[in-house]
N, C-alpha and C positions, 0 to 999 in steps of 0.2 A: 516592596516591603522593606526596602532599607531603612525609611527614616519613619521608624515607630514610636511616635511621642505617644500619641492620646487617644483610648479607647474608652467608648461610651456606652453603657449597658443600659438599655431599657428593661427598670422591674427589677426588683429584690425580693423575690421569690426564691424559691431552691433554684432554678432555673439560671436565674441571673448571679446568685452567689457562687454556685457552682465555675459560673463562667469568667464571672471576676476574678476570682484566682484563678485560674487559669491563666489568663489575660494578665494578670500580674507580671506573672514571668518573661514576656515578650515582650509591654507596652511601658514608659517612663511612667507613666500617668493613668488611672483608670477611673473614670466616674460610672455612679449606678446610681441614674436618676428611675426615684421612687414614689408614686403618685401616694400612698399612703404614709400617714407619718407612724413613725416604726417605734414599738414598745420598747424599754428598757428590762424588759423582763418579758418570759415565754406566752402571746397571746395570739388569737386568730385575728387575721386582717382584714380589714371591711374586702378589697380585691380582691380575695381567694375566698367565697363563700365557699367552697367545696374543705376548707382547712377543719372544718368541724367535726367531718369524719375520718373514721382509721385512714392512715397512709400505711404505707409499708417501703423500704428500698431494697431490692432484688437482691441477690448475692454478686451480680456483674456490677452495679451499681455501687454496692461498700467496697469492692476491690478499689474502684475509683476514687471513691470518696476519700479512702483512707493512704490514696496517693496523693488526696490536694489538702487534706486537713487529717493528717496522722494523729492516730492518739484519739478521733472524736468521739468512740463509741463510749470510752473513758467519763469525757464529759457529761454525755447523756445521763450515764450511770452517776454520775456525783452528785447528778438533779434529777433524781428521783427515776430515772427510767426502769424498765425492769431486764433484767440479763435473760435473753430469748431462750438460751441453752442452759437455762435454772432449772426447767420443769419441761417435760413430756407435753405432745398436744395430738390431739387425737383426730385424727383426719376421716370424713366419712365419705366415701361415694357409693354408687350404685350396686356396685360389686362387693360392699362389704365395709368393714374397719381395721384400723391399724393404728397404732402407736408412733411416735415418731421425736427426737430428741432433735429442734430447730440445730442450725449450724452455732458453732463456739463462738465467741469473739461480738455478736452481732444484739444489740439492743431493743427494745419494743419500748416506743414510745409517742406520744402526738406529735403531728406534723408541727404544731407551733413551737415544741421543743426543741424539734432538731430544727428548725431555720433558726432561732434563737444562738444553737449551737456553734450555725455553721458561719450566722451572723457578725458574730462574736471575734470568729478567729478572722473572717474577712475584715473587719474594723480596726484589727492589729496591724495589716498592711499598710506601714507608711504612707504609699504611692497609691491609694485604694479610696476614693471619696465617696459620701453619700449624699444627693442631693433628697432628700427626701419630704412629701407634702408638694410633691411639685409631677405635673405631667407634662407629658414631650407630645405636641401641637401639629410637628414635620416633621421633614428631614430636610437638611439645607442640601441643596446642589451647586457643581457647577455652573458655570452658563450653559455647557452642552449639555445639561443634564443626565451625565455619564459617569460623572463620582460622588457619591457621597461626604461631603466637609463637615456634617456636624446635625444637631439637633436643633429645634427652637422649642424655648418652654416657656413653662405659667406655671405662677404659683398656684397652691389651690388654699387661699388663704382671702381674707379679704381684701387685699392691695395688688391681688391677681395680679402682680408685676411679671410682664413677659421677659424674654432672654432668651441667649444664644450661647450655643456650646458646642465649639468645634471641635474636631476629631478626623486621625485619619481611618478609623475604625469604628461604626454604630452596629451594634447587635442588638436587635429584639430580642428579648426574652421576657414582653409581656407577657405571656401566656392566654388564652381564650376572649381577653381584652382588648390584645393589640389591633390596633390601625393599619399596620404594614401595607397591606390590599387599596386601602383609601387612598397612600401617601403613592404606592405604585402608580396609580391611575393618575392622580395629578402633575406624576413625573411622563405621563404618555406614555406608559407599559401596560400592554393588554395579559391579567395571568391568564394562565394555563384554566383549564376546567379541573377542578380536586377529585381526589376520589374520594366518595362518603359511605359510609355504613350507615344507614338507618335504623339507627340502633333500639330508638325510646325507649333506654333504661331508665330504670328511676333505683335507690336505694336511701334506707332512712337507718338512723343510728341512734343506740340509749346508749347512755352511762350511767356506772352502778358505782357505788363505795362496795369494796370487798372485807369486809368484816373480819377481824381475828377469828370469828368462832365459824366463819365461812374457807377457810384458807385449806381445813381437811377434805373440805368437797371440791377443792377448786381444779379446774383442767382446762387448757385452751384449746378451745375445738373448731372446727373447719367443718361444715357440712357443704359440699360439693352440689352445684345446682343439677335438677333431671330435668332438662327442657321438654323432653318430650313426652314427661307426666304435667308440666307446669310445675313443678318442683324449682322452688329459688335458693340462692348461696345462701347461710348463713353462716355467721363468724362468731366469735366471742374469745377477745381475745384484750390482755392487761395493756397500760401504755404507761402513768407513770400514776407514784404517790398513791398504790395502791387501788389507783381506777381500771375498771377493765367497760368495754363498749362491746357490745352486739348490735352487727349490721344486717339488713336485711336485703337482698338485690335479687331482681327480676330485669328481662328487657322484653322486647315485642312490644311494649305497652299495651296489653291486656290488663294487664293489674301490675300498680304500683305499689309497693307496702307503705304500710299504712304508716300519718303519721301522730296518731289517737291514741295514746296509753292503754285504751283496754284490749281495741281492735289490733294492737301489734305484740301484744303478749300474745293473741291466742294466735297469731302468727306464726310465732315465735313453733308453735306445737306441731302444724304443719311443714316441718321440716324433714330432709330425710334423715333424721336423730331428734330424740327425745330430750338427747343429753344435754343440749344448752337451756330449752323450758325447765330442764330438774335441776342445773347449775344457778340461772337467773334466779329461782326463787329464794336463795339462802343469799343474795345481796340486795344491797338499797339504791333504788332509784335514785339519780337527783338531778339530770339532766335530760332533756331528751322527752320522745324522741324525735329527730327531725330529718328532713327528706332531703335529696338533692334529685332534678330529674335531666337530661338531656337528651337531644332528638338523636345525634347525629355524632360520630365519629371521622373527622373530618383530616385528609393528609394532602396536605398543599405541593405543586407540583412548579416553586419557583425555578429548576434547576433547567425548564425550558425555555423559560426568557433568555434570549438567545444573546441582548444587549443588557442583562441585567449590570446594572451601576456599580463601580467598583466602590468600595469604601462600606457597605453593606453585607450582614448576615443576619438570617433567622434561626430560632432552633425552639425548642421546648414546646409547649402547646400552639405556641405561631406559628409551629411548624409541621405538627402534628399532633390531631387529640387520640386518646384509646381513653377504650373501657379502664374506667378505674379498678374494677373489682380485681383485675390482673394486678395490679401494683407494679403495671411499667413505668408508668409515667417520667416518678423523678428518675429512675436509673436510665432510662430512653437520656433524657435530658443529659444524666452523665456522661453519656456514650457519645452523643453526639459534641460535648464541649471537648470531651477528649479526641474526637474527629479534628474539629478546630486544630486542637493542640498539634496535633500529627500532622498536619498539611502547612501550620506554620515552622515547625522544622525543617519540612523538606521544602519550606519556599527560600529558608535561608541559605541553605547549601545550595540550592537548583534554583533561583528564581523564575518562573514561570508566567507568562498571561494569564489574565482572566479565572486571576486567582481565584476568586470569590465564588464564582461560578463553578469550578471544581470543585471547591468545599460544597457547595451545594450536593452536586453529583453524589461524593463522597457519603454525605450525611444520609439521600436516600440508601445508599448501599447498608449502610450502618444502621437506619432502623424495620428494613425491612422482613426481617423472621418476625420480629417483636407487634409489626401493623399482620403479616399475615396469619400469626399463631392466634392472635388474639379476635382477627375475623371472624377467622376458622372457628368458631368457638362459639360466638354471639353467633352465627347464621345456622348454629342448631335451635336456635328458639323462631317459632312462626310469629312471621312480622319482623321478622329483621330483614333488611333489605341492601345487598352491595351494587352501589353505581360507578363504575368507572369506562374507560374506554376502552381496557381489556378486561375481559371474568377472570378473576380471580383463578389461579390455576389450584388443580387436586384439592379443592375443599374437602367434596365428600369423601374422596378415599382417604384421606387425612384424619377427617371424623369419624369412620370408621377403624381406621388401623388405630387410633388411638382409643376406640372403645377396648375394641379386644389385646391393646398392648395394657390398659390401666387392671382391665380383671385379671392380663397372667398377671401385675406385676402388685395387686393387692394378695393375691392369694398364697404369693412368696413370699412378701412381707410379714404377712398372717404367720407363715411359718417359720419366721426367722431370715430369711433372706431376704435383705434391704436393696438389692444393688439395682435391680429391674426400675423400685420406684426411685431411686439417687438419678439415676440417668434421666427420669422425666422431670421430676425438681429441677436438673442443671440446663437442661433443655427449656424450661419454662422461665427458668432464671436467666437466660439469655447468657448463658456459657456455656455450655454445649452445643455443636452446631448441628441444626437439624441433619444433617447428612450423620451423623454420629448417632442417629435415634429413624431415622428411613432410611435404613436398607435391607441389602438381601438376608444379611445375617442374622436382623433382628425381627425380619417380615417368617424366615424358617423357622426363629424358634418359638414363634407365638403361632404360627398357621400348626396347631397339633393339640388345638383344642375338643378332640373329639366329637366333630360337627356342630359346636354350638353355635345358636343362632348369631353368635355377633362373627364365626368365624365365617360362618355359610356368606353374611353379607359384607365382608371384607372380600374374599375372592371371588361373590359377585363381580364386586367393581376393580379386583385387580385383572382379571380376566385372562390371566396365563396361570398354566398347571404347571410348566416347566422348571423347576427350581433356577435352571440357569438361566431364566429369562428374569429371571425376578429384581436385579439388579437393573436390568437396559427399562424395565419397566415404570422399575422404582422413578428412576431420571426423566422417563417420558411424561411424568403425572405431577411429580413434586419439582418445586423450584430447589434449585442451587444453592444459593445462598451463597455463594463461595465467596465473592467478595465483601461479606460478612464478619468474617472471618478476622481478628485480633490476633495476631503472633504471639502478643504477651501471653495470651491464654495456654500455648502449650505446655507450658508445664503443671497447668492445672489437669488439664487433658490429659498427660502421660500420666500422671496418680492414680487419675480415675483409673485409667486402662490396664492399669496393672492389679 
């Protein structure tokens, strides 16, 4: 790692910008060659059909963010985004309703605006290039086909003119596009078998103008899905310039929401709240609505290629897809560039082998609460199906203790006490670490539900009475996570806990 000229990003994506700056800091030189040519102003990409509905970035994600492009939520808001912590949004699940005032500091707005955003300040970087309208064909090797030296591309233009771009650094960060597996194979690497979630979600999105004379009805609402009534998410929530979108999500593929204007209003009604169909109607259609569907949920497992090629990394969707409806995605993505970031520090001080390979390692550690919170989750809907080479461990007890953790912790909230649902926000937010949310302490004080049916079948499946057993149990059923785990987070953690 001593002689770091030139790093090459595949995809300008959030994914890829994220990781260019990043990579800023390290490399003399950075290229992000980009197969689409890229607006001067906030638009979706022909490559990211999925950019037309809501995104969201986690709260572990904006910590991130706002260490590689300070000041951006700033921006957002100077272009029209809406300040998240302006107005109240009212969350609904199974157990009830509650109120809720989003976190300070943080923006609601479309994915095309914040890549615009984040586009913007990565184009300021002197040492930062863009190849863009051009896609990347290979990857150049060695003779031994053991390092990685660089890219070969094509324009995507009429004079399809080929080229070459060397680097001692290539990262994918195509996202659900990339080749990576193709280019493996022609370099003689057999991958690993991935693990899939068969997911068949589908979800479709409208957009409304929100009207002056609509503004006194207005509220952003969250209806929580019932998979085991058939009950799907709905959302309705502002993004900028006065638009707000409601989404509709189901998985198992049984039913896809519709993407027909009459058949998804009455949709719309079949919800577990009324309050988005009686919100929708005081605003104006004018986009929408439209579907996105996919089969599978899919987590690549390069970190066993035992001779994987130095001079290579993966991360973002090439590395791992999830359910969008959780909104890990791009912060998964931040996590893991900032993985990157952390393993080329300590390669400067400690220079090590088989660098590349380590980061690999490194990165599953780093996204796995976030692939198995979000299993855990999709595998309460019939027809969702997990293939891997080991089960998945504690799903059901997991779906269960979080049935009966979300009714104590709406029914507190209900009455003034927020702290029960803070803790599953931060949890779901990928800054709390699930040991901080499964254990004994927090399994005693929800197990005092006065035999209600979700407690009966929570100590079905924990299967100890003992109170002091409940901790060696907890461990025996639920994963660790421990090397999950971010330092910089404890002082977010000690707030919480006090």
């Amino acid at each position: 790692m001593s002689n770091m000229n030139k790093a090459v990003v595949i995809g300008a994506g959030i994914a890829g910008l994220i990781t260019a700056r990043m990579l800023s800091d390290y490399y003399k030189e950075v290229y992000i060659v980009e197969r689409d040519e890229l607006s001067t102003t906030p638009a979706n990409r022909q490559g990211t059909p999925q950019s037309f509905h809501p995104h969201r970035v986690l709260p572990r994600g904006h910590m991130i963010l706002e260490r590689y492009f300070p000041g951006y939520t700033n921006d957002l808001l100077d272009h029209g985004a809406h300040p998240s912590d302006a107005e109240e949004m009212m969350l609904v699940n199974q157990f009830g309703t509650l109120v809720v005032r989003p976190p300070s500091g943080s923006a609601s707005s479309s994915r095309a605006l914040l890549e615009w955003v984040l586009r913007r300040r990565v184009q300021n970087i002197h040492h930062v290039h863009f190849l863009t309208n051009t896609e990347v064909t290979g990857l150049m090797s060695s003779k031994d086909q053991q390092t990685i030296i660089g890219v070969y591309t094509k324009e995507r233009n009429q004079n399809k003119q080929e080229g070459m771009l060397t680097a001692d650094m290539v990262i994918d960060a195509a996202g659900r596009t990339s080749k990576v597996i193709k280019w493996l194979n022609l370099l003689g690497h057999t991958v690993p078998d991935q693990e899939v979630l068969k997911v068949s979600l589908g979800y479709s999105t409208q957009y409304y103008k929100i009207p002056p004379q609509a503004e006194k009805h207005w509220k952003s609402v969250i209806s929580d899905a019932h998979p085991a009534k058939g009950i799907g998410t709905g959302t309705l929530m502002r993004i900028e310039d006065n638009i707000a979108g409601t989404l509709l999500f189901s998985a198992g593929g049984e039913h896809y929401p519709s993407t027909k204007p009459n058949e998804y209003k009455e949709e719309l009604k079949n919800l577990g709240t009324s309050k988005i169909f009686e919100i929708v109607g005081n605003l104006e259609p004018f986009q929408g609505p439209r579907g996105y569907r996919t089969s599978e949920s899919i987590r690549q497992h390069f970190e066993q290629i035992e001779n994987w090629p130095s001079g290579l990394l993966v991360l973002g969707d090439s590395f791992c897809t999830f359910d969008p409806i959780y909104g890990q995605g791009m912060t998964v993505a931040a996590m893991e560039a900032e993985t990157i970031a952390n393993c080329l520090e300590e390669q400067r001080s400690n220079p090590q082998p088989y660098f590349e390979r380590h980061v690999l390692h490194r990165m599953q550690e780093t996204i796995e609460p976030a692939w198995w919170l979000s299993s855990t989750a999709d595998l309460r809907w019939k027809g969702v199906e997990y293939i891997g080479a080991t089960p998945l461990k504690g799903v059901t007890f997991a779906q269960k203790y979080i049935d009966l953790f979300t009714k104590k912790a709406t029914e507190l909230a209900t009455n003034g006490d927020s702290r029960f649902y803070l803790m599953q926000f931060l949890m779901n937010s990928l800054v709390l670490p699930p040991s901080k949310f499964f254990n004994e302490k927090i399994l005693t004080m929800i197990l005092n539900d006065n035999g209600s049916p979700e407690e009966k079948q929570l100590r079905t499946e924990l299967g100890v009475q003992d109170p002091q057993l409940f901790q060696q149990r907890i461990e025996e059923i639920i994963p660790s996570f421990d090397a999950a785990f971010d330092e910089r987070l404890k002082d977010v953690l000690m707030a919480f806990e006090q």
